[in-house]
N, C-alpha and C positions, 0 to 999 in steps of 0.2 A: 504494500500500500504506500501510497504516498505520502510524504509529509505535510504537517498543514503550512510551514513555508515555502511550498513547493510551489511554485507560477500555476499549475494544473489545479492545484486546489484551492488557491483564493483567486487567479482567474476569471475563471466563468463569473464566478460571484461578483467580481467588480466590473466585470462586461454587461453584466445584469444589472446592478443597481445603478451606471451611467445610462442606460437605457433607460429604466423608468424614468430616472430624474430628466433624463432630456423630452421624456413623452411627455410629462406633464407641463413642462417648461412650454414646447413648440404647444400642444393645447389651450394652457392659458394664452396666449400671446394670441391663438387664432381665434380663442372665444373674443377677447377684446377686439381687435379689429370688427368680428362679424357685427359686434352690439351696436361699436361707433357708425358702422356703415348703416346700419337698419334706423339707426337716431338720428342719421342726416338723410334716411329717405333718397338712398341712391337708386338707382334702375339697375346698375349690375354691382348685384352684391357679393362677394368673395365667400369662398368656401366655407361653413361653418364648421366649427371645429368636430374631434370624429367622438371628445367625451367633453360633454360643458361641465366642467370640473366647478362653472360656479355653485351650482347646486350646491355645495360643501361650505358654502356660509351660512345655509340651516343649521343652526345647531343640533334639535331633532336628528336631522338625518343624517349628519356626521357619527352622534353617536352609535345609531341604529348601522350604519356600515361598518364603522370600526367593530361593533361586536360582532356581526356576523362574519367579519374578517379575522377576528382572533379563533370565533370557531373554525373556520374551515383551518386555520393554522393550525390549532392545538388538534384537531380531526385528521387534516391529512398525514403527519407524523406519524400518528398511531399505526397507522395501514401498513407502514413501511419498518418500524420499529419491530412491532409484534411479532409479524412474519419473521425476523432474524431471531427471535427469539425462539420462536416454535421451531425454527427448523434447524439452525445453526447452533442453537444452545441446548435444545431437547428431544435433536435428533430425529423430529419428525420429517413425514413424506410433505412435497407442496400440497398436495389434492390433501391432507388431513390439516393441513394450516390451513388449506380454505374452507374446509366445513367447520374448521374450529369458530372462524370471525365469519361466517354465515348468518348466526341468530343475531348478529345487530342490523343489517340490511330488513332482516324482517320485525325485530323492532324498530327501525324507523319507518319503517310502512306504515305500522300500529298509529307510530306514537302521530305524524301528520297528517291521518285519517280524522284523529279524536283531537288533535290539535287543533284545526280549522273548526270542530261544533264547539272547544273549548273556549276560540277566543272570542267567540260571538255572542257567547254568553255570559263572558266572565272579561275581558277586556284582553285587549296586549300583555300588560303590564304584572298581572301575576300569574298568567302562562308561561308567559317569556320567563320570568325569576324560578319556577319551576324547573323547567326546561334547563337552565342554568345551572341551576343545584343541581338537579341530577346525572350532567354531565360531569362535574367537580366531583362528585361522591364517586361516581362509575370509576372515572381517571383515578381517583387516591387510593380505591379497591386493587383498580389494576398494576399500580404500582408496589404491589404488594409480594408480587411474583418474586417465583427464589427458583434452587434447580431442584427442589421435589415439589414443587406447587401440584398441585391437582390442575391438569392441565383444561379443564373446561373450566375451570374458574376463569379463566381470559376469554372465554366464551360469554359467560353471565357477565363479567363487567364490561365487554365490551355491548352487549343488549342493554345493559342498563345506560350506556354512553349512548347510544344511538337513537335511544329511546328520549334523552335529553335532548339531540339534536332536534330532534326531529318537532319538541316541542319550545325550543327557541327561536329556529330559522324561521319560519312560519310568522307566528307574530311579529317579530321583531323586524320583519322585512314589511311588511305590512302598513307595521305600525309608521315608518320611517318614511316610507314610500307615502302615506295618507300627510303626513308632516308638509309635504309643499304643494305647490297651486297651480291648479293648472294642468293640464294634460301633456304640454310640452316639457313642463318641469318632472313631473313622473315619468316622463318617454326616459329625458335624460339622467335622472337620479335609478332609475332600474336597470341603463346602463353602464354609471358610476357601480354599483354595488354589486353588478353580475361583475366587473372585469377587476375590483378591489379581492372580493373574494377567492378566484381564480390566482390573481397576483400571489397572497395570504398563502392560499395550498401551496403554489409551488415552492414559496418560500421556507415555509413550516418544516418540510420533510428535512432538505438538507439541513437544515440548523440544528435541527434537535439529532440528526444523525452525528453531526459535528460536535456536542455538546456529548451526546453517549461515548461517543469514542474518547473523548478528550476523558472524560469521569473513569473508563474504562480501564484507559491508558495511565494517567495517575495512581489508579488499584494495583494496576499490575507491576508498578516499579514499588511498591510496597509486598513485593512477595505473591502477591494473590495468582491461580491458576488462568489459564486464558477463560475457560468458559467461568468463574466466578466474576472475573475481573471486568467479564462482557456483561454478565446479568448488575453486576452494581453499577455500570454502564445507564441500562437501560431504565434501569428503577429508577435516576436520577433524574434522566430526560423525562420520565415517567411523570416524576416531582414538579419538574418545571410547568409541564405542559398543565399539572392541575391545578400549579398557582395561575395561568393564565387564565383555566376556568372561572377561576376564583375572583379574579379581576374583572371577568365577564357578567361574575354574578352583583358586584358592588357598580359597573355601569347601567347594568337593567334597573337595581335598586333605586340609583340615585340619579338615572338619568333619562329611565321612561317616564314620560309623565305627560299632560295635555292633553290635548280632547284626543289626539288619533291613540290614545293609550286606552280607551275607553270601550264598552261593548260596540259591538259593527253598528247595529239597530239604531247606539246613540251616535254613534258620528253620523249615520246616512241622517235619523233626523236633524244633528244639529248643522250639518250642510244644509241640506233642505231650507232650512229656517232663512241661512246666511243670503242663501241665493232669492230668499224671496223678500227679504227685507234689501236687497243690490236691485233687484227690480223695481220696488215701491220707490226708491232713492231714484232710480235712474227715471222713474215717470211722471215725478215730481220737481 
């Protein structure tokens, strides 16, 4: 393997985040131009940008993507960590690592079946804390793993993690997406938050891989065997990934809130309302 001062391993990574930063750079720069030009009412108007990244002066929906971007981070990880564990550390087949993390696929079915009548009835805002916690509980279960674990234990905690997702992403995307105005500002805020997300995942995996190894690698210059010094590896990344859960669950706490936090029933009427009180205004 390579070292981590190795050009091959920090590399890519910094190939990678001079791209995002210059996405985001040449975006803004093209969201402005397009605003200026539509405020002076020109006849040809220059290319709109390909994500209007203003959206993200919502406070609401800032926080609503960050969190479902620390999930897909702390989620994607998992998928790639586990597997080395089942296979490499416990000697199992791939076809029994993937029936092992099987039953969370069909808890998150469950869980954003009952999610969607959850938050219609009960709002965003303590679905989504729900969904939070039980991600955080799943994760600190699963990092509990050692090398005689009862191996479907990574089974149940990863069901009870997916089971979490399933009842976070839902509201909380939701709720975020109802946060701005507009049907052009939702077009572009549902595009912000699919392509944040996406970013998050790919990010997630490598780091916490970088992060296991690194915990791993430290064990093992303390005497520890290789597969010990792998599994105190992964417990750590394990750790991390659940404090971010955790950090997930004090953003929903303290930072769902306002009417799109509310049951479906009462935003649709308290839209309703808004829009017929902007007509009585506009007829007067």
């Amino acid at each position: 393997a390579y070292g981590y001062a190795a050009p091959v391993t920090w590399g890519p990574m910094a190939v990678g985040l001079i791209g995002i930063v210059w996405f985001v750079l040449r975006n803004l720069r093209a969201g402005k131009r397009y605003r200026e030009a539509v405020a002076k009412d020109k006849s040809a108007l220059p290319q709109p940008p390909l994500l209007d990244l203003e959206v993200l002066k919502n406070r609401s929906f800032t926080v609503g993507t960050i969190t479902a971007s620390l999930a897909f981070f702390a989620f994607s990880s998992i998928l790639v960590i586990m597997p080395l564990y089942i296979q490499t550390d416990r000697g199992y087949s791939a076809t029994m690592s993937g029936l092992i993390m099987l039953p969370g696929a069909i808890g998150q079915c469950i869980s954003q079946f009952f999610g969607g009548r959850a938050m219609d009835r009960f709002g965003a805002r303590p679905v989504a804390l729900f969904g939070s916690i039980v991600l955080t509980l799943g994760t600190l279960g699963m990092s509990l793993v050692a090398m005689d674990t009862w191996i479907w234990w990574v089974s149940i905690c990863q069901f009870i993690r997916q089971i979490g997702m399933g009842f976070l992403l839902m509201p909380i995307t939701t709720w975020s997406l109802n946060c701005l105005n507009g049907p052009s500002e939702v077009s572009a805020g549902s595009s912000v938050t699919n392509t944040a997300r996406q970013i998050a995942g790919a990010v997630g995996a490598p780091v916490l891989v970088i992060l296991m190894e690194t915990f791993a690698a430290l064990h093992k210059q303390g005497g520890a065997s290789a597969v010990a010094a792998s599994i105190f590896g992964i417990q750590w990344a394990l750790r991390i990934s659940a404090m971010i859960c955790l950090a997930m669950v004090l953003m929903v706490f303290f930072g769902v809130k306002g009417d799109g936090a509310g049951r479906t029933r009462d935003i649709i009427s308290l839209r309703s309302l808004r829009e017929r009180r902007a007509r009585r205004m506009a007829a007067n």
